[in-house]
C-alpha positions in Angstrom: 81.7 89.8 99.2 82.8 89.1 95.1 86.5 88.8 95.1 88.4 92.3 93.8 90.6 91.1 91.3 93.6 93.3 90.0 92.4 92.6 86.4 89.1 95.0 87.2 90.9 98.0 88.6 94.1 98.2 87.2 95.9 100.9 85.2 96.4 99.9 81.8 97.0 103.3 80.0 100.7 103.7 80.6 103.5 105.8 81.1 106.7 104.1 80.0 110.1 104.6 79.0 112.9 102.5 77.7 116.4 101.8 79.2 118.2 104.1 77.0 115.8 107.2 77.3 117.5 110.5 78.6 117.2 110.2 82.2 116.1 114.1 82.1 113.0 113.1 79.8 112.2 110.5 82.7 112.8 113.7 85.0 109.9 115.6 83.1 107.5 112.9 83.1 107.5 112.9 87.2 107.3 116.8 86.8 104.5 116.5 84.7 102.3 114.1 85.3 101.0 112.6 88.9 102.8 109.1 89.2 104.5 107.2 91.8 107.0 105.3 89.4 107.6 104.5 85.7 107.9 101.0 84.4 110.8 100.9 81.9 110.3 98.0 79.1 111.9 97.1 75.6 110.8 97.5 72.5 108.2 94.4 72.8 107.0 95.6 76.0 108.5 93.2 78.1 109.2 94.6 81.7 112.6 94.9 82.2 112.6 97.5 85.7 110.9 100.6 87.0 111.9 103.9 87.9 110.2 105.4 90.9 110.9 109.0 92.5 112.3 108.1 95.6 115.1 106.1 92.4 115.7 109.2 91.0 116.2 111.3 94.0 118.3 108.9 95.8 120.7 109.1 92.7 121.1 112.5 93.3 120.6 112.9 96.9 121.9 109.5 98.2 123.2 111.6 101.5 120.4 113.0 101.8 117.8 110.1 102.0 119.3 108.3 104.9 119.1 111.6 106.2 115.1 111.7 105.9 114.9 108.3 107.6 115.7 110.3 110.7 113.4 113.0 110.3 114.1 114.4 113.7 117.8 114.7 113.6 117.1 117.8 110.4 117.0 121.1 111.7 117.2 123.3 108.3 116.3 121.5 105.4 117.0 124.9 103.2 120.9 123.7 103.5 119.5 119.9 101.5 117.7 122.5 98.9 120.9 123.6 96.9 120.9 120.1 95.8 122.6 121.3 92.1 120.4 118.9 89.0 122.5 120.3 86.4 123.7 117.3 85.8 120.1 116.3 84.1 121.4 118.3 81.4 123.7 116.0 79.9 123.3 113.4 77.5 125.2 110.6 79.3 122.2 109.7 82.0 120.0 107.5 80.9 116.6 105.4 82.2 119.1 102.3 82.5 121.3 103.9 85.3 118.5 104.6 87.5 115.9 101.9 87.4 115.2 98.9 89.7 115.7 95.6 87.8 113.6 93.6 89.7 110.2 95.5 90.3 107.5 93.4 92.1 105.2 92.2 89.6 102.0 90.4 90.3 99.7 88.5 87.4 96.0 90.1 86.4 94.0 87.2 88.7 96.2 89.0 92.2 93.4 89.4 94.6 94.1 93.5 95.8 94.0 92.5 99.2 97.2 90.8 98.0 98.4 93.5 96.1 98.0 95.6 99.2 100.1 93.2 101.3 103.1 93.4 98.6 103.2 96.9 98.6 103.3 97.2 102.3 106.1 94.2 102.7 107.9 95.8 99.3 107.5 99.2 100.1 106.1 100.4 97.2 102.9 102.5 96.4 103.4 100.7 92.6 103.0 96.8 91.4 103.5 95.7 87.6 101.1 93.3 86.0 102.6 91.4 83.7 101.7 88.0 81.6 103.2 84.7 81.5 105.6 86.4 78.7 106.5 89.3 81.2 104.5 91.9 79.1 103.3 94.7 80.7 99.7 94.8 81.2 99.1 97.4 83.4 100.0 98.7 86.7 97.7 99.0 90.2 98.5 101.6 92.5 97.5 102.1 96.0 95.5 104.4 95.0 93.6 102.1 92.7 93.1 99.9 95.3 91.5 102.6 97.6 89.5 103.5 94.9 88.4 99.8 94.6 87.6 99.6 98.2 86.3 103.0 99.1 84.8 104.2 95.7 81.2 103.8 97.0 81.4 106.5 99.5 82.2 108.8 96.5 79.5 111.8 96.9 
């Protein structure tokens, strides 16, 4: 079987923001578009930390998540709904007060099965790929790596 490289499946058109973006425009791009996370990098694309959802809930909600690890013990989760994100409103919030500074990163030559293992041990549903120079390349997703394994039972 050829080896399934990262470099051959990966993302590379990206969604990205910057640490001092308005936390409320990374708010919009999980409302918007259908991604796990968002890698935040400066100006030269370097890879400086990530935002996923689960981030920006749990710095809202930080209760509430250690709550959901314990699925069970929640009887009415309309009480956890009045969760108040006013608060996205202001100006003060920004990408850099959310993000994870340390996302896992693996290089463009990471077998998937490897990438697979990562996100499992990590997880995360989201790796970067990055260069020597810790530019962003691209990103693979779990869902790229189904794709990669399971795409030829597509109709």
């Amino acid at each position: 079987m050829p080896s399934r490289l990262v470099e051959k499946f990966m993302t590379t058109e990206l969604i990205t923001c910057h640490r001092g973006d308005k936390l409320r425009d990374v708010a919009a791009l999980f409302a918007a578009k259908p991604i796990g996370a968002v890698p935040v990098v400066k100006k030269d694309n370097r890879l400086c930390g990530i935002i996923s959802k689960i981030d920006l809930l749990g710095f809202f909600l930080p209760e509430y998540l250690e709550l959901f690890s314990n699925i069970d013990f929640i009887q009415d989760f309309s009480t956890l709904q009045s969760c108040n994100l006013d608060v996205l409103d202001s100006n003060l919030l920004l990408a850099t007060d959310v993000m994870s500074y340390e996302p896992p990163t693996i290089t463009l030559d990471t077998p998937l099965l490897k990438c697979a293992a990562l996100m499992q041990k990590k997880g995360v549903e989201l790796l970067c790929v990055i260069d020597e120079e810790n530019h962003l390349l691209g990103v693979i997703s779990s869902t790229d790596i189904a794709r990669a394994f399971f795409g030829k039972y597509l109709g």
